[in-house]
mmJSON file of the N, C-alpha and C atoms, coordinates in Angstrom:
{"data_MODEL":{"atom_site":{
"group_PDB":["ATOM","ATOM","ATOM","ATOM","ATOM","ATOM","ATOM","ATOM","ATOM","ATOM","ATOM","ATOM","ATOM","ATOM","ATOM","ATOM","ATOM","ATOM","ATOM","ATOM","ATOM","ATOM","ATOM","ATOM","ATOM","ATOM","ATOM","ATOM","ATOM","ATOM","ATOM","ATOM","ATOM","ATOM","ATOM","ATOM","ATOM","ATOM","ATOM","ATOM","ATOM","ATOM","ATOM","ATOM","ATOM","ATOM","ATOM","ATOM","ATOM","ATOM","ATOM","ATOM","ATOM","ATOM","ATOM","ATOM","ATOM","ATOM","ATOM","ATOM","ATOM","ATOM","ATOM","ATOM","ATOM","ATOM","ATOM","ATOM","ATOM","ATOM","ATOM","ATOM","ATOM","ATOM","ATOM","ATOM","ATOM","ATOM","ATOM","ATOM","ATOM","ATOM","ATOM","ATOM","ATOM","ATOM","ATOM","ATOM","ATOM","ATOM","ATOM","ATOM","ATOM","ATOM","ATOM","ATOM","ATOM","ATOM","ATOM","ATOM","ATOM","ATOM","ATOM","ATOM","ATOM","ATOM","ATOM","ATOM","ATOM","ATOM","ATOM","ATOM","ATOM","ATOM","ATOM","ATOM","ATOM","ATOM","ATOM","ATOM","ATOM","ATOM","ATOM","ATOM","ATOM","ATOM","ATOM","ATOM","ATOM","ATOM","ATOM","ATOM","ATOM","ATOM","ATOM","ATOM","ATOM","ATOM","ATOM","ATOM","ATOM","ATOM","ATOM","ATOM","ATOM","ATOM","ATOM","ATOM","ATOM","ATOM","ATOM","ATOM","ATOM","ATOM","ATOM","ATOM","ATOM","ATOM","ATOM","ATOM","ATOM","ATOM","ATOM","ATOM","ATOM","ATOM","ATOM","ATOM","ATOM","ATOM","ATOM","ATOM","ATOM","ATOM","ATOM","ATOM","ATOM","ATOM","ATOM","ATOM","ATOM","ATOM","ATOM","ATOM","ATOM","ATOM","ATOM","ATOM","ATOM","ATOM","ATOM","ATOM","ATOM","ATOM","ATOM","ATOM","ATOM","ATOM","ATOM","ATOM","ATOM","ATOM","ATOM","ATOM","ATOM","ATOM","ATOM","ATOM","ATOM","ATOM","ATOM","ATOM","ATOM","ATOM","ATOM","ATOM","ATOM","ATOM","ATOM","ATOM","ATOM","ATOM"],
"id":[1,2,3,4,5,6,7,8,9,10,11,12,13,14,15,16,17,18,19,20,21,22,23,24,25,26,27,28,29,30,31,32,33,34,35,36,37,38,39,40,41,42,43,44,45,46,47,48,49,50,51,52,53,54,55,56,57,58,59,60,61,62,63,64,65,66,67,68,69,70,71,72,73,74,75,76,77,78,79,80,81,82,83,84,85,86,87,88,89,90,91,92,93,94,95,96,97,98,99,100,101,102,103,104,105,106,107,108,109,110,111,112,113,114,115,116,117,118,119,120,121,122,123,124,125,126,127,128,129,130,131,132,133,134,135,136,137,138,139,140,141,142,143,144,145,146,147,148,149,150,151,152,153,154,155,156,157,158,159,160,161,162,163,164,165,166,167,168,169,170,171,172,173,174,175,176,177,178,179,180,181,182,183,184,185,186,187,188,189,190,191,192,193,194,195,196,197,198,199,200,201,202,203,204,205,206,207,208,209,210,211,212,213,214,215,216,217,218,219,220,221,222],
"type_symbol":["N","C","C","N","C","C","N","C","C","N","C","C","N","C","C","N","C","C","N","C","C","N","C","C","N","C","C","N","C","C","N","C","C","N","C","C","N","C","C","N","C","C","N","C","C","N","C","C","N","C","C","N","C","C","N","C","C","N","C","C","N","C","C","N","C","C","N","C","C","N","C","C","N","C","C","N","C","C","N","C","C","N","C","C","N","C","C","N","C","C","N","C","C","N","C","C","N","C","C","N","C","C","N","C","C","N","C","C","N","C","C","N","C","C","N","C","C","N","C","C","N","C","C","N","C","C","N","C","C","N","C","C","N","C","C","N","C","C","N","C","C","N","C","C","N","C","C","N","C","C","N","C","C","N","C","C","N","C","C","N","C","C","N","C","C","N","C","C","N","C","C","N","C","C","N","C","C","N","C","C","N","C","C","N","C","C","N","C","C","N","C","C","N","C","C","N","C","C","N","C","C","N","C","C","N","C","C","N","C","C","N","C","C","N","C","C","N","C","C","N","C","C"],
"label_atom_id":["N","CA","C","N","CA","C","N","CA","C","N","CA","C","N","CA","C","N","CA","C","N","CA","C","N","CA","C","N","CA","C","N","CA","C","N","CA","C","N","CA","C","N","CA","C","N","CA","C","N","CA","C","N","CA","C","N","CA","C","N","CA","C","N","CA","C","N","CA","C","N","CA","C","N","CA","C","N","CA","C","N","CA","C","N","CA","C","N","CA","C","N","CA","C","N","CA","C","N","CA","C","N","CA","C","N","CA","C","N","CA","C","N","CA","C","N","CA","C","N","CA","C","N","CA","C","N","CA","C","N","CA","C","N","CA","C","N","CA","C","N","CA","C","N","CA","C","N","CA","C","N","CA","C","N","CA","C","N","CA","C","N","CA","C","N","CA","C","N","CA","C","N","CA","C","N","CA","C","N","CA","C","N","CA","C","N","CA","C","N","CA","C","N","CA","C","N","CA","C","N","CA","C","N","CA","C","N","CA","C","N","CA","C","N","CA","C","N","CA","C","N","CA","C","N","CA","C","N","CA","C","N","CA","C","N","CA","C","N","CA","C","N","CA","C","N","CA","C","N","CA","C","N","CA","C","N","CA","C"],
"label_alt_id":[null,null,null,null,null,null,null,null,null,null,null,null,null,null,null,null,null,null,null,null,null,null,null,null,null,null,null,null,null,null,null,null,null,null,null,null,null,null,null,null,null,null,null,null,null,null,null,null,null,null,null,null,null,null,null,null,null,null,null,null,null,null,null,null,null,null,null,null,null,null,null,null,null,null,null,null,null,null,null,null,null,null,null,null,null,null,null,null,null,null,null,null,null,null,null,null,null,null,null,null,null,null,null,null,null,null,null,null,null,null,null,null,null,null,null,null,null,null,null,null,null,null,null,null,null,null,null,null,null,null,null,null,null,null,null,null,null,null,null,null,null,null,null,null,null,null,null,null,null,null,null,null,null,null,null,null,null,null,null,null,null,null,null,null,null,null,null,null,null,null,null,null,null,null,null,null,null,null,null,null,null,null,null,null,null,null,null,null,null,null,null,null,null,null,null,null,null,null,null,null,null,null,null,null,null,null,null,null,null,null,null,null,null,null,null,null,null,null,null,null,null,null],
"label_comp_id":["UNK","UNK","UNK","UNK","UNK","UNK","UNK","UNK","UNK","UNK","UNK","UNK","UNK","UNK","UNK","UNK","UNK","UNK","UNK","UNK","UNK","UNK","UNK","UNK","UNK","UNK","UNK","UNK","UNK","UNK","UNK","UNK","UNK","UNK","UNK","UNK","UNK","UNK","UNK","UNK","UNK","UNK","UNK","UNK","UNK","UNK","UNK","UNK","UNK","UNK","UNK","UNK","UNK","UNK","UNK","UNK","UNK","UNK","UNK","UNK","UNK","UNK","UNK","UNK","UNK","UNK","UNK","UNK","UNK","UNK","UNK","UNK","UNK","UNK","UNK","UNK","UNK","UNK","UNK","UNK","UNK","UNK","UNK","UNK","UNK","UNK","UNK","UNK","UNK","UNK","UNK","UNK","UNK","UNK","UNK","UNK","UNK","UNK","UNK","UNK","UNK","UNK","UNK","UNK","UNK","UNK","UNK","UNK","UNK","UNK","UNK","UNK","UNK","UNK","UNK","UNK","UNK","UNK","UNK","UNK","UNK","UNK","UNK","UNK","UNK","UNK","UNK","UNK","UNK","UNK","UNK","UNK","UNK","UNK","UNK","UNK","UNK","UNK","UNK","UNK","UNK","UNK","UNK","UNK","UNK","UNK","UNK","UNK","UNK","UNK","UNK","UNK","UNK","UNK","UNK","UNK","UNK","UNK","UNK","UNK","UNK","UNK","UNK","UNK","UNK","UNK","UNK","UNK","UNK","UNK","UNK","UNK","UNK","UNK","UNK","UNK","UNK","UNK","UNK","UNK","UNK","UNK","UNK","UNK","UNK","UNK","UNK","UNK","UNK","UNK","UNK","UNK","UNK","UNK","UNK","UNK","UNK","UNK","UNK","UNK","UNK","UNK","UNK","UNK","UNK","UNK","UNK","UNK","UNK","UNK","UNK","UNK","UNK","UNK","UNK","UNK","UNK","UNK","UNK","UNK","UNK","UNK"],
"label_asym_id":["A","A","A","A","A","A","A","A","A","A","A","A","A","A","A","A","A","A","A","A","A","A","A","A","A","A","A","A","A","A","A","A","A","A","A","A","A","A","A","A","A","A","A","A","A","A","A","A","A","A","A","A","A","A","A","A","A","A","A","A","A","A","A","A","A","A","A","A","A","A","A","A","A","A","A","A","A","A","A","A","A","A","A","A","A","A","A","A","A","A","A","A","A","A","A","A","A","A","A","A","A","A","A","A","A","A","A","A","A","A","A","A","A","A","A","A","A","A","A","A","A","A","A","A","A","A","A","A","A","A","A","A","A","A","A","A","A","A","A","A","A","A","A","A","A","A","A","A","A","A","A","A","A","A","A","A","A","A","A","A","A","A","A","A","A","A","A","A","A","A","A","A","A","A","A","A","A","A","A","A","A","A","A","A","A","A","A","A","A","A","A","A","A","A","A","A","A","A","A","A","A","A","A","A","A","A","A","A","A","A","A","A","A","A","A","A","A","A","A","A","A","A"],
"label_entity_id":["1","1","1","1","1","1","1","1","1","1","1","1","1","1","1","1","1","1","1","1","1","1","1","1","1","1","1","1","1","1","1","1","1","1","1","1","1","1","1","1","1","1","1","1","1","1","1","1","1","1","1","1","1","1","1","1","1","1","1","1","1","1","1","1","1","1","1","1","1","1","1","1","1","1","1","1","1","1","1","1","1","1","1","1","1","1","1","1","1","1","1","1","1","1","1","1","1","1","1","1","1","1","1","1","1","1","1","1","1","1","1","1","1","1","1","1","1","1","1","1","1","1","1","1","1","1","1","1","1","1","1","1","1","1","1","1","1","1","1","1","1","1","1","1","1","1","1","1","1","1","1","1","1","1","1","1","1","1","1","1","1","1","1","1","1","1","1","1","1","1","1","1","1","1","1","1","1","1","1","1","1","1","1","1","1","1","1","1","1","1","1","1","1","1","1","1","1","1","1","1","1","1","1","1","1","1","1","1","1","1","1","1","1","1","1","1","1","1","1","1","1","1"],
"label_seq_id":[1,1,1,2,2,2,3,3,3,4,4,4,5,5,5,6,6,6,7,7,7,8,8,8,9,9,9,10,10,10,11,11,11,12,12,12,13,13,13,14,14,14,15,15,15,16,16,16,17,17,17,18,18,18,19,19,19,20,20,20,21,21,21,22,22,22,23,23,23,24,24,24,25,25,25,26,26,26,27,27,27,28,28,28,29,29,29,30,30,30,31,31,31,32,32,32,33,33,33,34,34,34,35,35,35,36,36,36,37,37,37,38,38,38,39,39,39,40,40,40,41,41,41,42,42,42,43,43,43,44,44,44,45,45,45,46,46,46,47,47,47,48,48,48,49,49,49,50,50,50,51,51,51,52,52,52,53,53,53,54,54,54,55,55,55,56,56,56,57,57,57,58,58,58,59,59,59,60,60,60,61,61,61,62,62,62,63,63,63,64,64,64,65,65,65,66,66,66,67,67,67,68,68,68,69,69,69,70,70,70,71,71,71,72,72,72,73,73,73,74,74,74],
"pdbx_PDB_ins_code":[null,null,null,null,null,null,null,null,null,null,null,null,null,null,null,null,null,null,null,null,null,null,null,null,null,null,null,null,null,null,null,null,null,null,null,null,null,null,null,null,null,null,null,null,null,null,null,null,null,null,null,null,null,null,null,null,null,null,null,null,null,null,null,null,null,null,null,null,null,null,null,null,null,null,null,null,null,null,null,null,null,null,null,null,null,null,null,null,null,null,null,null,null,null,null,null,null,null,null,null,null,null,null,null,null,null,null,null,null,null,null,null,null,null,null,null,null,null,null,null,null,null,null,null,null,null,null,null,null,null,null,null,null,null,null,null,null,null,null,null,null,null,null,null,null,null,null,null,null,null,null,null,null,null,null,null,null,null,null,null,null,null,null,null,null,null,null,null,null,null,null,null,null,null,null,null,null,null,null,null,null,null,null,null,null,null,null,null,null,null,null,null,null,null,null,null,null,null,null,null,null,null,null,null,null,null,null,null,null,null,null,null,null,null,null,null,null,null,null,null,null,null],
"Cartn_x":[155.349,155.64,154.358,153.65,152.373,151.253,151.102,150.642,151.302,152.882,153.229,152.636,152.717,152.433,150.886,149.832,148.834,148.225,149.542,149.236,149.874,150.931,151.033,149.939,149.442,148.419,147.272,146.909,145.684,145.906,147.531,148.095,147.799,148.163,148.032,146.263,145.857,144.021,143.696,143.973,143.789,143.835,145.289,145.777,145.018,144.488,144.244,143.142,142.025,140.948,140.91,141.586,141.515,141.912,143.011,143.303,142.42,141.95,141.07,140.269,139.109,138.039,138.708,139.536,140.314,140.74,141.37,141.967,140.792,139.551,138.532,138.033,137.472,136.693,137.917,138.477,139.886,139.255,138.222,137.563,136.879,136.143,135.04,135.589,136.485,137.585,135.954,135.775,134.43,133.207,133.034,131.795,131.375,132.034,131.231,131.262,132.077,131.634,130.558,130.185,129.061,127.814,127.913,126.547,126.356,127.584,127.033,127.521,128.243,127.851,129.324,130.455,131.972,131.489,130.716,130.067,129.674,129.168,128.617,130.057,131.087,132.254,132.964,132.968,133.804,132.836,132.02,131.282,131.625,131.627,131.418,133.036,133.687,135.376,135.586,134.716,135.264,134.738,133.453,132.789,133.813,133.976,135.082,135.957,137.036,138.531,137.87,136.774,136.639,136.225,135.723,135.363,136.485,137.398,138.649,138.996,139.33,140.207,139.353,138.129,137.299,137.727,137.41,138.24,139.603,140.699,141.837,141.682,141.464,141.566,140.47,139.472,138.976,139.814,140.296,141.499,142.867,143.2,144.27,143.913,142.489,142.435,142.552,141.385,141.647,142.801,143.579,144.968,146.085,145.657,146.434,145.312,144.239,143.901,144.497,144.51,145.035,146.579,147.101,148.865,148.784,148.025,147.858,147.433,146.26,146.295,147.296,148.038,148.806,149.922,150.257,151.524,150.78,149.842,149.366,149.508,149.072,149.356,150.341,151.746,152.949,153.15],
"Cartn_y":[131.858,133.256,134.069,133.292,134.502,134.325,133.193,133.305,134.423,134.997,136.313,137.517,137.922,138.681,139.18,137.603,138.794,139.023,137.902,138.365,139.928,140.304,142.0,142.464,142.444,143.493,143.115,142.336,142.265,143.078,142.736,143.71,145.073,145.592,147.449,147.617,146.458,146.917,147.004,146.185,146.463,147.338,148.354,148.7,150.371,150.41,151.431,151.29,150.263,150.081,150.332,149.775,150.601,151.681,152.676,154.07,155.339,154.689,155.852,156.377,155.565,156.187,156.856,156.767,157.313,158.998,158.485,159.536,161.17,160.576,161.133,161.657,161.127,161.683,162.386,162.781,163.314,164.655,165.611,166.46,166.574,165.258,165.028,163.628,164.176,163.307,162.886,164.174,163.654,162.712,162.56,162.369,161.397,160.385,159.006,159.313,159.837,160.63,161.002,162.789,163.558,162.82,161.494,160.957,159.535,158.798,158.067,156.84,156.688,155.499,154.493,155.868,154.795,153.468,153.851,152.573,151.466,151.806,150.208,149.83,150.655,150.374,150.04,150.204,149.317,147.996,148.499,146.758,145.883,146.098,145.652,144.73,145.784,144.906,144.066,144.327,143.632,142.352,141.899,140.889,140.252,140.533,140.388,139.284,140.334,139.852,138.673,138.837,137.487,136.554,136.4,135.393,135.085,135.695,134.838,134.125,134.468,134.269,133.173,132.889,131.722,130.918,131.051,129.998,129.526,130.536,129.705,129.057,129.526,128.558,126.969,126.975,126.125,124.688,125.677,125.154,124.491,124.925,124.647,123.792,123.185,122.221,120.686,121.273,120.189,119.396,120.684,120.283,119.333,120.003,119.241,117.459,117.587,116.016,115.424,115.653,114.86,115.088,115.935,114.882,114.202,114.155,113.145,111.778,111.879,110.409,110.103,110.91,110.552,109.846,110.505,110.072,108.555,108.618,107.243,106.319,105.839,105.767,104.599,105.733,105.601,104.706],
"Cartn_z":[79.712,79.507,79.383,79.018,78.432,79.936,80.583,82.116,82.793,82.546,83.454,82.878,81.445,80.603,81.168,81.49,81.501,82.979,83.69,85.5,85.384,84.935,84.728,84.273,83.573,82.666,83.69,84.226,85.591,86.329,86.911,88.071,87.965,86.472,86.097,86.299,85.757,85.675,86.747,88.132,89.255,90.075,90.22,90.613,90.223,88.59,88.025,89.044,88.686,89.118,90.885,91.533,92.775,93.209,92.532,92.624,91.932,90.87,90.016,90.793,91.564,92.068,93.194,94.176,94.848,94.478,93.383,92.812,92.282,92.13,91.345,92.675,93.979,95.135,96.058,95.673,96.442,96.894,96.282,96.602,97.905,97.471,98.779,99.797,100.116,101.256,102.291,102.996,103.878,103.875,102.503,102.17,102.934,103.3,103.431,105.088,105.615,107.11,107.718,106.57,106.395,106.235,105.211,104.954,106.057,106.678,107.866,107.149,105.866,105.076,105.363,106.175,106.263,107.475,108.287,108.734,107.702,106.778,106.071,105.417,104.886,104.259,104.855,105.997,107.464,108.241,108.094,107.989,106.939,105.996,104.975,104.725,105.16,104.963,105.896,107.113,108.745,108.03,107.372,107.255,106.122,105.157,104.032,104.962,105.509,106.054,106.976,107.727,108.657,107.688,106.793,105.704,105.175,105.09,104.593,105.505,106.554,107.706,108.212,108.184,107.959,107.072,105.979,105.289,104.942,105.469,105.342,106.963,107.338,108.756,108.384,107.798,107.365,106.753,105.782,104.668,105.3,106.254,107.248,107.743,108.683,109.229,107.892,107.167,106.123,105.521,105.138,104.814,105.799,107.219,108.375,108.403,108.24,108.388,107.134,105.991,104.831,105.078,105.43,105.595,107.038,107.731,109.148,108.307,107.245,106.963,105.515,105.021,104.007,104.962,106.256,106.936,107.332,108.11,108.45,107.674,106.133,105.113,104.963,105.169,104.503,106.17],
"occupancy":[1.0,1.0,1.0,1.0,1.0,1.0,1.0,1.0,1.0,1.0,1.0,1.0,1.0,1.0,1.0,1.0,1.0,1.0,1.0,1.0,1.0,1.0,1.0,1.0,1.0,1.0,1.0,1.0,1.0,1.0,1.0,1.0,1.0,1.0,1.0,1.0,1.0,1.0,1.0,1.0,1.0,1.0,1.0,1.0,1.0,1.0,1.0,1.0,1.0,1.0,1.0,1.0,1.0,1.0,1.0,1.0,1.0,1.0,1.0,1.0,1.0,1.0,1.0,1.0,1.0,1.0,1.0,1.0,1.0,1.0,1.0,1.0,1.0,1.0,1.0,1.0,1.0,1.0,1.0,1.0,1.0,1.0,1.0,1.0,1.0,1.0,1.0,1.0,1.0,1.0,1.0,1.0,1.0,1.0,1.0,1.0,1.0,1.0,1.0,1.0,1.0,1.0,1.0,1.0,1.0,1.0,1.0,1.0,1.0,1.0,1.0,1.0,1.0,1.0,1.0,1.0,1.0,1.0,1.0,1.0,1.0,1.0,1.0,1.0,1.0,1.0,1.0,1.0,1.0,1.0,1.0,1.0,1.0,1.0,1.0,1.0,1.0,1.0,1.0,1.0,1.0,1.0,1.0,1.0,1.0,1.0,1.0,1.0,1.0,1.0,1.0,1.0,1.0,1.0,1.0,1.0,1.0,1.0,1.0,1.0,1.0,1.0,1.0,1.0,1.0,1.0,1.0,1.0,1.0,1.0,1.0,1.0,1.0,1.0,1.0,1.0,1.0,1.0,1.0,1.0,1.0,1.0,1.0,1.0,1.0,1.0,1.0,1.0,1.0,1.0,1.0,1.0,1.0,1.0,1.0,1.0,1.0,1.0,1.0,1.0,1.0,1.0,1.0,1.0,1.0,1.0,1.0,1.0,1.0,1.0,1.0,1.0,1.0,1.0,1.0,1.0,1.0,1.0,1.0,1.0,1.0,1.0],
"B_iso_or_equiv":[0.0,0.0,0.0,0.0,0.0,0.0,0.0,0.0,0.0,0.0,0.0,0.0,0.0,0.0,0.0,0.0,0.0,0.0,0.0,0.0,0.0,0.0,0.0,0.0,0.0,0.0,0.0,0.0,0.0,0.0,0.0,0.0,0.0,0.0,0.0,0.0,0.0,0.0,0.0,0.0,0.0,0.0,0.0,0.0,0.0,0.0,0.0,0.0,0.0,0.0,0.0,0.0,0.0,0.0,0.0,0.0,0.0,0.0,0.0,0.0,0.0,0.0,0.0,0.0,0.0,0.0,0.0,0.0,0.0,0.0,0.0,0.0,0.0,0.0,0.0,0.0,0.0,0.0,0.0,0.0,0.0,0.0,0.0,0.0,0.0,0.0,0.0,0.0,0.0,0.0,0.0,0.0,0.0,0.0,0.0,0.0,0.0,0.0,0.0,0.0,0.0,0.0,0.0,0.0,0.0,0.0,0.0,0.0,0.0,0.0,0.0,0.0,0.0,0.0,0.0,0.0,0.0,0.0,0.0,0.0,0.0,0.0,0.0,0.0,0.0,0.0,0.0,0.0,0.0,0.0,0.0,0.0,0.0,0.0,0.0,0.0,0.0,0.0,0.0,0.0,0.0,0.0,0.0,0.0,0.0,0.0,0.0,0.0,0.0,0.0,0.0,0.0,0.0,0.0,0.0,0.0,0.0,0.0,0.0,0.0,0.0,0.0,0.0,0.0,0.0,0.0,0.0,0.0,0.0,0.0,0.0,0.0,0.0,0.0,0.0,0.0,0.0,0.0,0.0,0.0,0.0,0.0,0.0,0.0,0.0,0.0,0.0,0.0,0.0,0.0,0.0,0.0,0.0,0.0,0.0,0.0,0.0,0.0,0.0,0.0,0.0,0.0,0.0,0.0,0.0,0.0,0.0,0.0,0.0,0.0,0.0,0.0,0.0,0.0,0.0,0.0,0.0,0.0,0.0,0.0,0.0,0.0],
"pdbx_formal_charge":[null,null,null,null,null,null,null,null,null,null,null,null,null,null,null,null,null,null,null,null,null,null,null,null,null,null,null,null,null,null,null,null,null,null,null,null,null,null,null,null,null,null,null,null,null,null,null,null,null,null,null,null,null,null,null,null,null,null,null,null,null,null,null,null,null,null,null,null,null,null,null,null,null,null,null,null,null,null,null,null,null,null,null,null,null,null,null,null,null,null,null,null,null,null,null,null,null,null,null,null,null,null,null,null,null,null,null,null,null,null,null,null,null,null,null,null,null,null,null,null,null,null,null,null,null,null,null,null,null,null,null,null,null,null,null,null,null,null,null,null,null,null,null,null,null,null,null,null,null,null,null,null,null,null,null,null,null,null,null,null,null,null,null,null,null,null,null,null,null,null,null,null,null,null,null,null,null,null,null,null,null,null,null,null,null,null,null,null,null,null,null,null,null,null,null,null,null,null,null,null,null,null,null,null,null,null,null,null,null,null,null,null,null,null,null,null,null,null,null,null,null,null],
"auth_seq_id":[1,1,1,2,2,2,3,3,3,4,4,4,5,5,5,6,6,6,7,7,7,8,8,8,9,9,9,10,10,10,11,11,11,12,12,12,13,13,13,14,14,14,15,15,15,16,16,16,17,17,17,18,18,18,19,19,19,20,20,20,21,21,21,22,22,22,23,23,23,24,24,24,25,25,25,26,26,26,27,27,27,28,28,28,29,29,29,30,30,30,31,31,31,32,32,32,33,33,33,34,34,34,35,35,35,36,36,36,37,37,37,38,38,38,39,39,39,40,40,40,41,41,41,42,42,42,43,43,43,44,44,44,45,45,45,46,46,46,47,47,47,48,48,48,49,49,49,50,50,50,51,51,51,52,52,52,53,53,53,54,54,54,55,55,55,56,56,56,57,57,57,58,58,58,59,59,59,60,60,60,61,61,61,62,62,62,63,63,63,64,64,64,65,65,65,66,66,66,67,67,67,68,68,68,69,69,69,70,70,70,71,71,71,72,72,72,73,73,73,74,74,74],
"auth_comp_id":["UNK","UNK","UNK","UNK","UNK","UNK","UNK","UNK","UNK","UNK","UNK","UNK","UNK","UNK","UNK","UNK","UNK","UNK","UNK","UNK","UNK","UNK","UNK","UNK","UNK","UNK","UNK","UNK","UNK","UNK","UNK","UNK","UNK","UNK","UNK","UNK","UNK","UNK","UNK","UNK","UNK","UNK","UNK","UNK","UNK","UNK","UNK","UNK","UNK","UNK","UNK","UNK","UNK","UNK","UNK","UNK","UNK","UNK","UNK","UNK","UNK","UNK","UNK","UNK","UNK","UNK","UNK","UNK","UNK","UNK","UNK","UNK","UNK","UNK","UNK","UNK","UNK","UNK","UNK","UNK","UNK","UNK","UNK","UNK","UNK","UNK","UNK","UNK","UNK","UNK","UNK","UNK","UNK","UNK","UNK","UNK","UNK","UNK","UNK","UNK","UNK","UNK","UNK","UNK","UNK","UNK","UNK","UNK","UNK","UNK","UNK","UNK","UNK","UNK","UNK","UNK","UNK","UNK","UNK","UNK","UNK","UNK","UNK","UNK","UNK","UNK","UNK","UNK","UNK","UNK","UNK","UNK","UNK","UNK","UNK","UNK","UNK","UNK","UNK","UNK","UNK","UNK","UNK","UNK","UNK","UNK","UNK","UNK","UNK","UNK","UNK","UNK","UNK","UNK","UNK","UNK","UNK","UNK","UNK","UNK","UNK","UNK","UNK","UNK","UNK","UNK","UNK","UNK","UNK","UNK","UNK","UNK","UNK","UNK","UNK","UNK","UNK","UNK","UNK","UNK","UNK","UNK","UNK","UNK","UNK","UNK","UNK","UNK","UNK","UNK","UNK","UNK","UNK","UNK","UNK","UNK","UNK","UNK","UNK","UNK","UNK","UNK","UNK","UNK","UNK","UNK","UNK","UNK","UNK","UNK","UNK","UNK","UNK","UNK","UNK","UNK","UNK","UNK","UNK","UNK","UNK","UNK"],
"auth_asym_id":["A","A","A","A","A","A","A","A","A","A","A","A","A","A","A","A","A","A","A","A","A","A","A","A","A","A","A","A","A","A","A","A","A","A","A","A","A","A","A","A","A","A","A","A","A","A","A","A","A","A","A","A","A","A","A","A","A","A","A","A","A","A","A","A","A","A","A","A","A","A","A","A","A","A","A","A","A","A","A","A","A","A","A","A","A","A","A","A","A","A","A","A","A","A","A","A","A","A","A","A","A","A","A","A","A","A","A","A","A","A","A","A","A","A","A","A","A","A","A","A","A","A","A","A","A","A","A","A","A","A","A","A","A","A","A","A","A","A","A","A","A","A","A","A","A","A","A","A","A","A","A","A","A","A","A","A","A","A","A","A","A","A","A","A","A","A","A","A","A","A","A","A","A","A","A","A","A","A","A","A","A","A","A","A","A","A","A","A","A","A","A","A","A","A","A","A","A","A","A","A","A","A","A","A","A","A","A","A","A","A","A","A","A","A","A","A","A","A","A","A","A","A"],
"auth_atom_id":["N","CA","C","N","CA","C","N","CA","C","N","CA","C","N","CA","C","N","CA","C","N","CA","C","N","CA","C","N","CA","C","N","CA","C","N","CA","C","N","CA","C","N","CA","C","N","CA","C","N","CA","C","N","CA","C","N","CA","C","N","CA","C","N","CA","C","N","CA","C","N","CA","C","N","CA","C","N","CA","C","N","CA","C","N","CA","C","N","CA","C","N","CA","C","N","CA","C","N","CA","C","N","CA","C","N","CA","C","N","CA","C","N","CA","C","N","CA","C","N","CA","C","N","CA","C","N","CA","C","N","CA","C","N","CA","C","N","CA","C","N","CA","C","N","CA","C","N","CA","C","N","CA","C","N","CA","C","N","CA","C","N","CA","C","N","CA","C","N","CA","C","N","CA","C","N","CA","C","N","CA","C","N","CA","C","N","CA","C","N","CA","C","N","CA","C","N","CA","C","N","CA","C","N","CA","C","N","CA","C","N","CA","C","N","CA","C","N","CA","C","N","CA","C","N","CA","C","N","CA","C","N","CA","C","N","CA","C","N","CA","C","N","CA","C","N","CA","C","N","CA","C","N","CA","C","N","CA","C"],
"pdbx_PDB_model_num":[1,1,1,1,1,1,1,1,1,1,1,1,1,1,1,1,1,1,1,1,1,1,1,1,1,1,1,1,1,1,1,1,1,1,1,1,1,1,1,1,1,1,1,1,1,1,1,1,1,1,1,1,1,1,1,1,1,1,1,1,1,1,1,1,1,1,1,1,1,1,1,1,1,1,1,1,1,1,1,1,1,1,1,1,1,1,1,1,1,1,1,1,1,1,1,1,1,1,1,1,1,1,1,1,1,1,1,1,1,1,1,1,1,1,1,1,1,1,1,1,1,1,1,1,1,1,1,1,1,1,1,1,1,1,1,1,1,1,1,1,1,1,1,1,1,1,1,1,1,1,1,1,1,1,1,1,1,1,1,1,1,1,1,1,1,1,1,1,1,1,1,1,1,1,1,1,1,1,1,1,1,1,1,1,1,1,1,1,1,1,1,1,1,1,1,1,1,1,1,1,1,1,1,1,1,1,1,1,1,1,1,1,1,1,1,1,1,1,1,1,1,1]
}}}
């Protein structure tokens, strides 16, 4: 019970934590346009998401050789 209790209370901190600053530059919608910088923030995620996507694909092969030799195995 208390593992759900404080996956909620992460969830709200998160959620705060990624809307606030949002919520706060709502003024200066342009900014990262005007200054050239949504390039590094779109770099920056492209590199992110392929690093995952690297490692679950990583993770996938692994996983597929260990039930190939768990089945062998048996």
């Amino acid at each position: 019970m208390k593992f759900f209790e404080m996956r909620k209370i992460f969830t709200i901190i998160l959620f705060l934590a990624i809307s606030l600053p949002a919520a706060l530059a709502e003024g200066n919608r342009d900014f990262m346009r005007e200054t050239g910088k949504i390039n590094v923030v779109v770099a920056t995620i492209l590199v992110i998401f392929l690093g995952i996507v690297w490692y679950l694909f990583r993770l996938e092969r692994k996983l597929t050789k260990l039930e190939h030799q768990i089945k062998d195995d048996q």
